[in-house]
C-alpha positions in Angstrom: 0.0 0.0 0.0 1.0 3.7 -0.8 1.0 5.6 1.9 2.5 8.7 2.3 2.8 11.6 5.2 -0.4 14.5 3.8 2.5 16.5 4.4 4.6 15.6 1.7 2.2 15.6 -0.5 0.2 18.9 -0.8 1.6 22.3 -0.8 -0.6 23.6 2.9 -3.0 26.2 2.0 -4.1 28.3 4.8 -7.9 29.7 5.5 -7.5 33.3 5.5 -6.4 35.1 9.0 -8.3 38.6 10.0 -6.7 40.5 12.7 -8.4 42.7 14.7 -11.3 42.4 14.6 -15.2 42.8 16.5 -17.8 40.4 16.6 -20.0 43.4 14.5 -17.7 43.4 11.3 -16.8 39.6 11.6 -21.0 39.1 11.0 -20.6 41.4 8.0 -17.2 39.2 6.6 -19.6 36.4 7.0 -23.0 37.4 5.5 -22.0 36.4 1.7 -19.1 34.4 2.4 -18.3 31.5 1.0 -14.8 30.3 1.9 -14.0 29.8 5.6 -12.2 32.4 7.7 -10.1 32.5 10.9 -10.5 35.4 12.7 -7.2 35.5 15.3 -7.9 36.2 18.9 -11.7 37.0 18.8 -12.6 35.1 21.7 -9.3 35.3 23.9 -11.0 37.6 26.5 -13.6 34.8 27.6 -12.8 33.8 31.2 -12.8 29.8 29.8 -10.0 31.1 27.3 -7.6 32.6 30.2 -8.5 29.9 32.5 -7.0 27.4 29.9 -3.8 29.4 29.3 -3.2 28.8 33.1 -3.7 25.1 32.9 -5.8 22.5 31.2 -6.9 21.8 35.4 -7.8 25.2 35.5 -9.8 24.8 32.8 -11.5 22.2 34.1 -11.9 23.5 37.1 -13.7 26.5 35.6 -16.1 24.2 34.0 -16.7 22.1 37.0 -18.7 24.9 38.9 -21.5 25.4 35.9 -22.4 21.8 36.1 -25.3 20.9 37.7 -26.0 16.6 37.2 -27.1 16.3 33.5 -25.2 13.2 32.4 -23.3 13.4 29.0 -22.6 11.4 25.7 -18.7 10.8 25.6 -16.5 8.0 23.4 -14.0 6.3 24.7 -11.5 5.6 22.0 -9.1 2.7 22.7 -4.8 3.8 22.5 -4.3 2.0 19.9 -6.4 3.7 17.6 -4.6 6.7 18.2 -7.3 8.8 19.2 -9.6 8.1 15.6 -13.1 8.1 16.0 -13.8 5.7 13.0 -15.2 2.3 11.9 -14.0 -1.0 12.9 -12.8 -3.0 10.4 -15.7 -4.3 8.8 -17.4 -1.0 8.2 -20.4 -2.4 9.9 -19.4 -1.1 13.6 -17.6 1.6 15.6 -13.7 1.4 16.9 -15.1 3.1 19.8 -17.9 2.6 22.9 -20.1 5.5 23.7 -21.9 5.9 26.9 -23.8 8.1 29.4 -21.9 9.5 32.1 -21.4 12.1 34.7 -19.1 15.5 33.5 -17.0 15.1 36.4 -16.6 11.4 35.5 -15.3 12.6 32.1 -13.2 15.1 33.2 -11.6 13.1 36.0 -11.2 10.6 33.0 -9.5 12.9 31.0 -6.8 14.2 33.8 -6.1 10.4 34.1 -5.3 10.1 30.3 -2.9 12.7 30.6 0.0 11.4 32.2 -0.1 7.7 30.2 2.2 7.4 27.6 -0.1 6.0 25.1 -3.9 7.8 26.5 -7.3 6.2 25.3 -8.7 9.1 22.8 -11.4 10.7 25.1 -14.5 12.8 23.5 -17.7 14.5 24.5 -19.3 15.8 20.7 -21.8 18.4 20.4 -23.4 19.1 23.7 -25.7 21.6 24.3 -24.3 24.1 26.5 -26.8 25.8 27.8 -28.7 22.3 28.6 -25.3 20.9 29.7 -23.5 23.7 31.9 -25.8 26.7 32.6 -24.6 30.1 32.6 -21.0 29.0 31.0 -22.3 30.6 27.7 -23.0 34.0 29.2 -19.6 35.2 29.1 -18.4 32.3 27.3 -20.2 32.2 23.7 -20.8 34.9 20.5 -23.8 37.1 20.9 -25.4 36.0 17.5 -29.2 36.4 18.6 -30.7 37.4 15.3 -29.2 33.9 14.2 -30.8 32.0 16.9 -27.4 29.9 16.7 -27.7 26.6 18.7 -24.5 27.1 20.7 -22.8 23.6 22.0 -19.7 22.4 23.4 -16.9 19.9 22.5 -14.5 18.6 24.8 -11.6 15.9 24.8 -8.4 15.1 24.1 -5.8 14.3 21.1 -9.1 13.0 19.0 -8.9 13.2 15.5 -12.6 13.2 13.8 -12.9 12.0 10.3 -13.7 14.6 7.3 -17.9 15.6 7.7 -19.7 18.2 6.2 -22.8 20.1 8.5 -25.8 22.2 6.7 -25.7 24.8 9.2 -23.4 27.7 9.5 -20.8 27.8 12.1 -18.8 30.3 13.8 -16.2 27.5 15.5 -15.0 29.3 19.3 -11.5 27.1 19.7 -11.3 27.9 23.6 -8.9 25.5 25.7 -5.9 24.1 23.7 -5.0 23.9 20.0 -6.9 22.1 17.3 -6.1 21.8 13.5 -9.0 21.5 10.6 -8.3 20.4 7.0 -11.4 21.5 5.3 -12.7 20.5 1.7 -14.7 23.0 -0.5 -18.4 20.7 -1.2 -17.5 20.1 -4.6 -14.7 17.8 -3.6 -16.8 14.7 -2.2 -16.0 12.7 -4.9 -12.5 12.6 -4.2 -12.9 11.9 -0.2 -14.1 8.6 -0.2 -17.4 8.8 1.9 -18.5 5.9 4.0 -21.7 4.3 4.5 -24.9 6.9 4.5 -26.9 4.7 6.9 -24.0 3.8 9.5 -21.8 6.8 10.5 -20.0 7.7 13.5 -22.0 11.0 14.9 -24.8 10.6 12.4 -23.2 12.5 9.9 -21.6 10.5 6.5 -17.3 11.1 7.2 -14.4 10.4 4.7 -13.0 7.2 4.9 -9.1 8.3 4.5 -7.3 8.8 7.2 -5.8 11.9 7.0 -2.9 11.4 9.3 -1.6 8.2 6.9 -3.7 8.5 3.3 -3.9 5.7 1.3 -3.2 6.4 -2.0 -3.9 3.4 -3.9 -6.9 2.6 -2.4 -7.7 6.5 -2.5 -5.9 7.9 -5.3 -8.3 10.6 -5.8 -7.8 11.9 -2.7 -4.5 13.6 -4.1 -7.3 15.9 -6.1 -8.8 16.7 -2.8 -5.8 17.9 -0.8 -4.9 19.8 -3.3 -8.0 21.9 -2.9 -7.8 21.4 0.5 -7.3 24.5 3.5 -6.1 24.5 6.6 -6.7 26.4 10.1 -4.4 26.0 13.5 -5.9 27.6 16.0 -5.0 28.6 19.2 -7.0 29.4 21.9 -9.3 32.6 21.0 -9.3 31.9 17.8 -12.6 31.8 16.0 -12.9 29.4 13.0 -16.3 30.2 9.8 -17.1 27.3 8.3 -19.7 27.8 5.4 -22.5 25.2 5.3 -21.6 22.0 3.4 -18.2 22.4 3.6 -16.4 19.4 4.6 -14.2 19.3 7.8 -11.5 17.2 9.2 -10.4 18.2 13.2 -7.9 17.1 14.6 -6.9 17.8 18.6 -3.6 18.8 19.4 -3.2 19.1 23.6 -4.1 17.0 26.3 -7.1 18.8 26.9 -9.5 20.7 24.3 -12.5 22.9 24.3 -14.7 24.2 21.1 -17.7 25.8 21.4 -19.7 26.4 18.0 -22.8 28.1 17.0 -24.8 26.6 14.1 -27.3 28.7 12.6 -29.0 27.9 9.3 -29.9 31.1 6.9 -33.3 29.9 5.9 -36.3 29.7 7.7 -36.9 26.4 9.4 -40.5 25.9 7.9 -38.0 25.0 4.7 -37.1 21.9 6.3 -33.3 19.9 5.7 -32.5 19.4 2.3 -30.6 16.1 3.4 -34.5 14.8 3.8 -34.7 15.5 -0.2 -31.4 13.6 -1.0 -33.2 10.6 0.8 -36.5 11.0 -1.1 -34.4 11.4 -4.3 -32.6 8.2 -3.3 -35.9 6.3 -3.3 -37.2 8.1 -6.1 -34.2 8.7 -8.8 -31.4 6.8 -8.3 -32.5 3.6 -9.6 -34.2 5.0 -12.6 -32.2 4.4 -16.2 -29.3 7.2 -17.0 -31.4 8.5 -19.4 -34.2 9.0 -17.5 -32.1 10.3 -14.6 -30.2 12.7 -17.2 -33.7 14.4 -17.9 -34.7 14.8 -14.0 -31.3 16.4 -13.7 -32.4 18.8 -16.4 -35.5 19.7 -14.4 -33.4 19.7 -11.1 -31.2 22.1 -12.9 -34.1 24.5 -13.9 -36.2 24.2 -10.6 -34.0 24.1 -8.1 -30.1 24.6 -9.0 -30.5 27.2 -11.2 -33.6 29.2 -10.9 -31.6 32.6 -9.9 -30.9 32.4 -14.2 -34.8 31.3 -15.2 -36.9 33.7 -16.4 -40.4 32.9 -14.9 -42.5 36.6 -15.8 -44.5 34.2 -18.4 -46.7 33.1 -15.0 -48.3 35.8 -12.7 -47.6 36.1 -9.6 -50.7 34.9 -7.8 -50.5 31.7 -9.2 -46.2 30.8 -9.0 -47.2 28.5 -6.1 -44.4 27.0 -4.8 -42.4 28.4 -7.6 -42.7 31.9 -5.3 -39.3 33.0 -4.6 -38.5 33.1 -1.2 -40.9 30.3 -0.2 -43.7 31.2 2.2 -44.7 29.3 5.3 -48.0 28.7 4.3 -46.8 26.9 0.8 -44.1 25.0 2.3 -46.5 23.9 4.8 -48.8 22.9 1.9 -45.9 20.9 -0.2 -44.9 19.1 3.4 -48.4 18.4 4.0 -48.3 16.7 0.5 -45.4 14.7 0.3 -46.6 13.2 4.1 -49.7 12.1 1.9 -48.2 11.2 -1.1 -45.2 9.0 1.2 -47.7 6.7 2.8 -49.1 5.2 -0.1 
């Protein structure tokens, strides 16, 4: 097998640093962006920041005081796999075991990985923080509130998490420690390899390269995908955009480290998740002939992809429907309504 150090192999892009700046002009950066962005230092002031920069046990302790019983999902990643949360073998499993515990548990757990030689990868994923540790996110999180961002926290060790793309919007907070994304513009899927759509760790479908040792004969399109790839190291205060749909691969550096994100989608919810349309096209399209898959694209093309370039004055207004531009609630409520119907029969 060819495998090769990622480092050898790719000239390293950086995201784009912005100095500087306030939470006011990084929301105008942001508005039309499409390319992520690192703005340096945004976050350093936040007591969870400082604490960290004293000691990872500072940080903890910090943490320890806004927790008040509700038990937590965290992974426990055997040292052997190096801190990869990934498949087993097979492809029909986990390499880990997840479970319910008790924050202190996990943090007492953590401070005991620290002084092995070879530590178990330990992880808490997306946690609500408000749910998880009230008040931490008062002075602790970005005051996005006409986004209605779901803020959550992230917490563990020298995990690496496998290349994943999210719908939402995020404004990444990298808070305690350093951490390291690769990420992948959306075009590039094809050249990543993804895994299973059913059976994913997290939910969400992930690369199946591993970035620390690619394999290029079994991935040799992968090459295509670094070399688009961009990266972001960021230390603690450092706030990390990651346009929706762009694919992300993260990588923990310390002993001990804290992200806390904020998600927010910039369409109305009434819209629904387009990832429930890829499934109803999988039913629906993908076992249909090329051909007639070749003409749906066309009509995908003028209805949905590119409708900005349609010209549509040839029907009036009042009768557009659901080709009204943006959607209302009452009409999306109408074409949900319909598919329900149309999906039990």
């Amino acid at each position: 097998m060819l495998k090769v150090n990622i480092m050898t192999t790719a000239k390293t892009q950086h995201v784009e640093h912005i100095n500087e700046c306030t939470l006011e002009s990084v929301i105008d950066l942001i508005r039309d962006a499409d390319k992520p962005m690192v703005f340096k230092g945004l976050c350093r002031h936040w007591p969870l920041v400082q604490a960290g920069l004293e000691s990872a046990q500072s940080a903890m302790t910090y943490l320890r005081q806004f927790y008040q019983g509700m038990q937590v999902t965290a992974y426990y990643v055997p040292p052997e796999q190096q801190g990869r949360v990934f498949y087993n073998e097979q492809l029909d499993g986990f390499n880990y075991q997840a479970g319910r515990l008790d924050f202190n548990q996990l943090l007492d757990r953590l401070s005991q990985e620290m002084i092995k030689d070879t530590p178990a990868g330990m992880y808490m994923g997306s946690t609500d923080i408000h749910q998880c540790l009230p008040g931490l996110g008062a002075e602790n999180s970005l005051d996005l509130a006409p986004m209605q961002p779901l803020t959550s926290i992230w917490l563990g060790n020298q995990t690496k998490v496998a290349a994943h793309y999210d719908f939402p919007l995020n404004l990444a907070c990298n808070v305690v420690g350093k951490r390291t994304f690769t990420l992948f513009p959306p075009e590039q899927i094809s050249n990543l390899y993804v895994g299973p759509m059913e059976l994913a760790p997290g939910g969400q479908d992930i690369s199946l390269v591993d970035m620390a040792n690619p394999d290029f004969e079994r991935f040799p399109r992968f090459q295509q995908a670094l070399d688009a790839s961009l990266t972001a190291e960021l230390s603690p205060g450092d706030v990390l955009f990651i346009p929706s749909m762009w694919w992300h691969h993260v990588r923990g550096v310390d002993d001990f480290n804290v992200l806390i994100t904020h998600w927010w989608r910039d369409t109305p919810g009434y819209l629904g998740r387009p990832n429930n349309a890829l499934l109803h096209s999988m039913l629906s399209l993908r076992s249909l002939p090329k051909a007639q898959r070749q003409a749906w694209k066309s009509i995908f093309e003028h209805y949905i992809f590119d409708h900005d370039d349609v010209d549509d004055r040839h029907i009036p207004d009042n009768v557009k429907g659901m080709q009204t531009k943006p959607l209302d609630e009452l009409t999306a409520r109408k074409i949900r309504a319909d598919l329900i119907n149309k999906l039990k029969r």
